[in-house]
C-alpha positions in Angstrom: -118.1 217.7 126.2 -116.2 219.8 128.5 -116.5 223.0 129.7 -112.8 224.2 128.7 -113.3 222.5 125.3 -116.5 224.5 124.8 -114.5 227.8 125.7 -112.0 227.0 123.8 -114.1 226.3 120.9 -115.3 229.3 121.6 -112.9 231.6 121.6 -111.1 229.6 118.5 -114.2 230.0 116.3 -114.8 233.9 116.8 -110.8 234.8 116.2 -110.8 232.8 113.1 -114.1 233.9 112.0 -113.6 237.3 112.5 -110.0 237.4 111.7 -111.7 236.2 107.5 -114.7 238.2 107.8 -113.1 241.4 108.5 -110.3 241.0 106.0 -113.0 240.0 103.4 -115.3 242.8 104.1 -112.6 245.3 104.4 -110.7 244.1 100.9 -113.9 244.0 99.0 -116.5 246.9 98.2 -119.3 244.5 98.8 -122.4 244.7 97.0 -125.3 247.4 97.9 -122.7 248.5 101.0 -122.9 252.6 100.2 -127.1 251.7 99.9 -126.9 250.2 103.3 -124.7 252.7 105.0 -126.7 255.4 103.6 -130.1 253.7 104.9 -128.4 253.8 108.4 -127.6 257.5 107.7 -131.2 258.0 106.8 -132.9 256.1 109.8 -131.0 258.0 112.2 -131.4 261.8 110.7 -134.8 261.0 110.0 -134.3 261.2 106.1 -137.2 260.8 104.2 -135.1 258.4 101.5 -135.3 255.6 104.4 -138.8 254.7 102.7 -137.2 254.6 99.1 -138.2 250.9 98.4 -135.7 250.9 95.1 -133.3 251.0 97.6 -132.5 249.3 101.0 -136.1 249.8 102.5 -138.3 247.0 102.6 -135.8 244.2 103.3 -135.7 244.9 106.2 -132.6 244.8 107.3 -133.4 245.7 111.2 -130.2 244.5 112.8 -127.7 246.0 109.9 -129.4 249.5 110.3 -129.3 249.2 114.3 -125.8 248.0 115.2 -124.4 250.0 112.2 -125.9 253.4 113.8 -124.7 251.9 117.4 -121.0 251.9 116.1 -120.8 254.6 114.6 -122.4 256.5 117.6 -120.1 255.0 119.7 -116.4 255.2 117.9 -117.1 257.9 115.1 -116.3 256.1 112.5 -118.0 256.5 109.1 -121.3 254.9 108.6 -119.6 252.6 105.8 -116.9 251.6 108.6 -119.7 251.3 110.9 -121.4 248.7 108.4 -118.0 246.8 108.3 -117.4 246.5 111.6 -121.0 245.3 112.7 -121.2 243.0 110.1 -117.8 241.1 111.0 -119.3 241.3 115.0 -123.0 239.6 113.9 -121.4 237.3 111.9 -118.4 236.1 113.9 -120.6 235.4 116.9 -123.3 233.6 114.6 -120.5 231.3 113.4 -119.1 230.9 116.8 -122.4 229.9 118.2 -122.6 227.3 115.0 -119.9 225.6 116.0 -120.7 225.2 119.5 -124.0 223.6 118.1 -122.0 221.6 116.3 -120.2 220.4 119.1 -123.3 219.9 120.9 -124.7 217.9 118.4 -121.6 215.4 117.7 -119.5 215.5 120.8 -115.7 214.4 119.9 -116.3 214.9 116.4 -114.8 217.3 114.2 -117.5 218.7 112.1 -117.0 222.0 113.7 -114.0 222.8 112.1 -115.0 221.9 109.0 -117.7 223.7 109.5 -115.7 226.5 110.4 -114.0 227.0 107.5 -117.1 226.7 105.6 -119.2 229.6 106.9 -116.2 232.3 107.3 -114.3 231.5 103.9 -116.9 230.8 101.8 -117.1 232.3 98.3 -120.7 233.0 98.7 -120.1 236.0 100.7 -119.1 238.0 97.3 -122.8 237.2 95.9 -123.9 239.0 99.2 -125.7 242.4 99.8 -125.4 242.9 103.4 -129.0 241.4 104.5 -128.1 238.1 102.8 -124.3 237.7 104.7 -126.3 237.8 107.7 -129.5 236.1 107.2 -127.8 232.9 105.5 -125.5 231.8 108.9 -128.7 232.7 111.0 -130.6 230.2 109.2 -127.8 227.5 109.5 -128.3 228.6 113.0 -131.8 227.6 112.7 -131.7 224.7 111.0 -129.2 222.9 113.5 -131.3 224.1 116.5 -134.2 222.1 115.0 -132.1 219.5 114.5 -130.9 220.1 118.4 -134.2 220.4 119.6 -135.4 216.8 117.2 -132.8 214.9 119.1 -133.0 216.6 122.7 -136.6 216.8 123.0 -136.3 215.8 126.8 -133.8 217.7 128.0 -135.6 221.0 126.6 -135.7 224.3 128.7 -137.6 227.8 128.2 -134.5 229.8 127.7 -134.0 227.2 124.6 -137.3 228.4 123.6 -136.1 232.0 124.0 -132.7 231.5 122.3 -134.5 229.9 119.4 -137.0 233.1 119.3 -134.3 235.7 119.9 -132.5 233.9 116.6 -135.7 233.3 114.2 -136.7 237.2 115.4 -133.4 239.0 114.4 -133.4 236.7 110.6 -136.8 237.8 110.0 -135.9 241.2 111.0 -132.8 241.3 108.4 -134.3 239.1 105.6 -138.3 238.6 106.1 -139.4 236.6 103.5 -136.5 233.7 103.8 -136.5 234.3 107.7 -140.4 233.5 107.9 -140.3 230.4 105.3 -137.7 228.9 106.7 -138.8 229.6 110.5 -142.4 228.2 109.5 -140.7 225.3 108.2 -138.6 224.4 110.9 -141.3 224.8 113.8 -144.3 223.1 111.9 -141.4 220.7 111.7 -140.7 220.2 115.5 -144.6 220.8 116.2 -145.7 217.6 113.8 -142.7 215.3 114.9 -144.4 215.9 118.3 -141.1 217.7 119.5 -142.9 220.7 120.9 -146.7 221.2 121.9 -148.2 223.8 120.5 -148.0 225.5 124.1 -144.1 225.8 123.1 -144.9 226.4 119.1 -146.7 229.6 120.0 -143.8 230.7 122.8 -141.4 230.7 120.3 -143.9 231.8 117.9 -144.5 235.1 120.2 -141.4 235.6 121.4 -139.9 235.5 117.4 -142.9 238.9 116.5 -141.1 240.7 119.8 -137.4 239.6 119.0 -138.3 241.1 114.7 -139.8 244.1 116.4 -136.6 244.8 118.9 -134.7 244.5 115.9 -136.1 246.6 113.3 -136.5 250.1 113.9 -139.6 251.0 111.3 -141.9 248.4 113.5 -141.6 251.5 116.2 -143.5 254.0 114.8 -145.2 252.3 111.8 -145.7 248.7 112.0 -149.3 248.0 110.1 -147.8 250.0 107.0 -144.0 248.8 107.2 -145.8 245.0 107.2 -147.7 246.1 104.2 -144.3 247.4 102.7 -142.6 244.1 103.6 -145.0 242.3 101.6 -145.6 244.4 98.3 -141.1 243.9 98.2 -141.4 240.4 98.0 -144.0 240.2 95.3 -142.5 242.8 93.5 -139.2 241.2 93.3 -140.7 237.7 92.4 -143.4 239.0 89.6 -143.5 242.6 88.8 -139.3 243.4 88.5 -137.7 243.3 85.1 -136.8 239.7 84.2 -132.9 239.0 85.2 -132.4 235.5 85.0 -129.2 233.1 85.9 -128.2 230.6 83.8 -128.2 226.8 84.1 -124.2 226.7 84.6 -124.5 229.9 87.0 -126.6 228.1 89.2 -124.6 224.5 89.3 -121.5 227.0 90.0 -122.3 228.0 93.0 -124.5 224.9 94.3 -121.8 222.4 93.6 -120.9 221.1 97.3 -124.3 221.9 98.5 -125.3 219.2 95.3 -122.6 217.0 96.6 -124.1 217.0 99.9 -128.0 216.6 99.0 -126.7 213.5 96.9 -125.2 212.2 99.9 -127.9 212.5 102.0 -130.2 210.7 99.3 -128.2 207.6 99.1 -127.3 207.5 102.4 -131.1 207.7 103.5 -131.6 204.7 100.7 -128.8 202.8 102.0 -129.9 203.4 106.3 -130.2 199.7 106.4 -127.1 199.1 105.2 -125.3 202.4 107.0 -126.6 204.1 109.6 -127.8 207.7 108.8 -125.2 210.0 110.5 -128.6 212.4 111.0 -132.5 211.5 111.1 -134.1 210.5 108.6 -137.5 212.9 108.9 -134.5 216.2 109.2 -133.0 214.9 105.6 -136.6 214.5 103.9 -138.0 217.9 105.1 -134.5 219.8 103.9 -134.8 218.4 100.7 -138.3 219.2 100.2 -137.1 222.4 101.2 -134.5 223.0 98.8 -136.6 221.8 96.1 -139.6 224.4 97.1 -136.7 227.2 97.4 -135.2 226.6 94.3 -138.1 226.5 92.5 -139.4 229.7 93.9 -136.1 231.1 93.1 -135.6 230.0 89.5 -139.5 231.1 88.4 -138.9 234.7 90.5 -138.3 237.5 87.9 -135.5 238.6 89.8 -132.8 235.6 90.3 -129.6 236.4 92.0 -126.7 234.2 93.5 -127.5 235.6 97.3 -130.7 233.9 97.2 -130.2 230.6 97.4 -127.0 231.4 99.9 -129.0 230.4 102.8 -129.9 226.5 101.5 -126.7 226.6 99.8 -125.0 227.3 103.2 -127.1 224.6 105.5 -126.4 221.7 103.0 -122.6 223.0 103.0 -122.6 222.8 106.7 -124.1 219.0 106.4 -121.4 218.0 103.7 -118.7 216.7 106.3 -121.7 215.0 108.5 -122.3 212.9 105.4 -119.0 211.9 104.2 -117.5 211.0 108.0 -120.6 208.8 107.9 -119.1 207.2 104.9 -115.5 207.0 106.1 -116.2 204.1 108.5 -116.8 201.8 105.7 -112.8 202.1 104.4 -111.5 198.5 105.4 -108.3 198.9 108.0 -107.9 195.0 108.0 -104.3 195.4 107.0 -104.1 197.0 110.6 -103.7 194.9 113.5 -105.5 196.7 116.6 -108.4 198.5 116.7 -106.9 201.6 118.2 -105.0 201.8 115.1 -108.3 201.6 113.3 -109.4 204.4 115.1 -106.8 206.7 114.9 -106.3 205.8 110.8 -110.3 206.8 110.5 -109.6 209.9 112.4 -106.3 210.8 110.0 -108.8 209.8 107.6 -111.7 212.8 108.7 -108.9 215.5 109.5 -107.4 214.9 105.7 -111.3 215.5 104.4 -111.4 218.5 106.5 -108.3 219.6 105.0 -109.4 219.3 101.7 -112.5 220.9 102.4 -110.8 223.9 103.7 -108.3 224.2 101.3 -111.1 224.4 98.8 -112.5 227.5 100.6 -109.1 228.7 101.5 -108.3 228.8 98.0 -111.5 230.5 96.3 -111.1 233.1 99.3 -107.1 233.7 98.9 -108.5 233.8 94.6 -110.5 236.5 95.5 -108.6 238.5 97.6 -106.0 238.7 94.7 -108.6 239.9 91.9 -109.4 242.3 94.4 -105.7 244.0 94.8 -105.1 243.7 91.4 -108.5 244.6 90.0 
């Protein structure tokens, strides 16, 4: 792929993604956003409520707390502002590096947009406390540099080593226990499937500790007894914390397209013979063992929520148009006489699912936007 299609992907991605994210965050009093601008507060005079673990400490939200202090150092704005406006930045230029991956990964193919659409629309994001907006496109950014490194295991550099530190580091840093599974998983992943040596499984491994410590302040001054902290959260949300459980139709609601996608990727691994997988097949299997581990752990947890299983929700949702354009070369053409015009009916074929997939999100988005005028 080019360099000036690159930029322009580039530049395309971040406008659009930022253009959503900003009018979303600033139309919508998101959830847990006056406990996260007041941690900031609290980090940065020193206030002893930045250790209240029944609020924002313990997540640990590193990166929110930094860049929100940053902003509003640097253009006075109100902390809340602050949180806003950070939080558009992060996860515009997560997005935009998401679909240059994409592009990476399937040169002249347009997943991206699709994808696109997906991770700056999606309905998700009003589940989401801060941490979980953030961590869930860092682990899609994960996942598909795992796939990246899978299928480019040759042509493998150090900085990719330190890009894929720099990004495990600041999601373990803003969510740690979803930012270490998943991080575990994917490099005992690349390690076993002989990708990386375990010279590179421990780089990445060491620069990901000095990436979460960059990014979250209370590693500074108090590391042994923040780590301490970070654990006692996680077992306090999954078996000490009052019982709030989603229901069976709750949890179908918001997994539909990621469902759609998994079952795609199940028949289309059954059926490789016949069609080739669009991805390989050792990725597929290790996702889905994945998402069945996650949603398990999720759906025993005392404390179930819809921003949970965002992250998973948010890879498959990323995979859905991989799947179905590996389908779409199976529609017959034969009433067609060339094969260019094959080509270019298969490709109206692709842009009309991408259409239909981002209408879907357009729609639920534009939905909630009007609740939240009229609410």
């Amino acid at each position: 792929m080019s360099k000036q299609k690159l930029f322009f992907v580039l530049i395309f991605s971040f406008i659009i993604a930022f253009f959503f994210q900003w009018t979303r965050w600033k139309t919508f009093d998101f959830l847990d956003s006056s406990v996260w601008s007041n941690q900031a507060k609290y980090v940065e005079t020193g206030d002893p409520q930045e250790f209240n673990a029944l609020a924002a400490y313990g997540h640990p939200g590193g990166p929110i707390i930094e860049g929100t202090i940053v902003l509003h150092k640097m253009f006075k704005k109100s902390y809340n502002d602050s949180l806003v406006m950070f939080m558009t930045i992060l996860n515009s230029l997560v997005i935009t590096a998401i679909c240059i991956l994409c592009c990476l990964l399937r040169k002249n193919n347009l997943w991206w947009i699709a994808v696109l659409s997906t991770l700056s629309l999606s309905v998700m994001y009003d589940f989401s406390t801060p941490p979980s907006a953030i961590v869930s496109p860092l682990i899609v950014l994960m996942s598909l540099l795992t796939l990246y490194f899978y299928e480019n295991k040759n042509k493998i550099k150090i900085q990719y080593f330190l890009i894929f530190s720099f990004v495990i580091g600041l999601a373990v840093a803003t969510r740690v226990d979803i930012g270490v599974f998943c991080a575990l998983v994917f490099l005992l992943f690349l390690r076993f499937k002989n990708t990386i040596n375990w010279k590179g499984f421990f780089i990445i491994a060491f620069g990901s500790v000095i990436s979460f410590i960059l990014f979250n302040p209370f590693m500074y001054f108090m590391p042994i007894q923040h780590t301490r902290d970070l654990i006692s959260k996680i077992i306090f949300h999954y078996a000490e914390f009052t019982p709030t459980h989603m229901t069976f139709l709750g949890v179908v609601g918001i997994s539909s397209l990621a469902f759609v996608s998994i079952f795609l990727a199940i028949c289309l691994f059954f059926l490789r013979k016949k069609i080739k997988l669009i991805l390989p097949d050792s990725f597929v299997i290790m996702l889905v063992l994945m998402t069945i581990f996650l949603y398990f752990v999720f759906l025993t947890s005392h404390y179930q929520a819809q921003r949970y299983f965002q992250p998973i929700i948010f890879i498959w949702e990323t995979l859905l148009p991989l799947f179905v354009f590996n389908l779409t070369p199976q529609i017959s053409f034969n009433f067609l006489k060339k094969t260019s015009q094959e080509k270019r009916a298969l490709k109206i074929v692709n842009i009309f699912i991408i259409i239909v997939l981002g209408s879907y999100q357009m729609s639920l988005f534009y939905l909630w936007i009007l609740i939240g005028r009229t609410v």
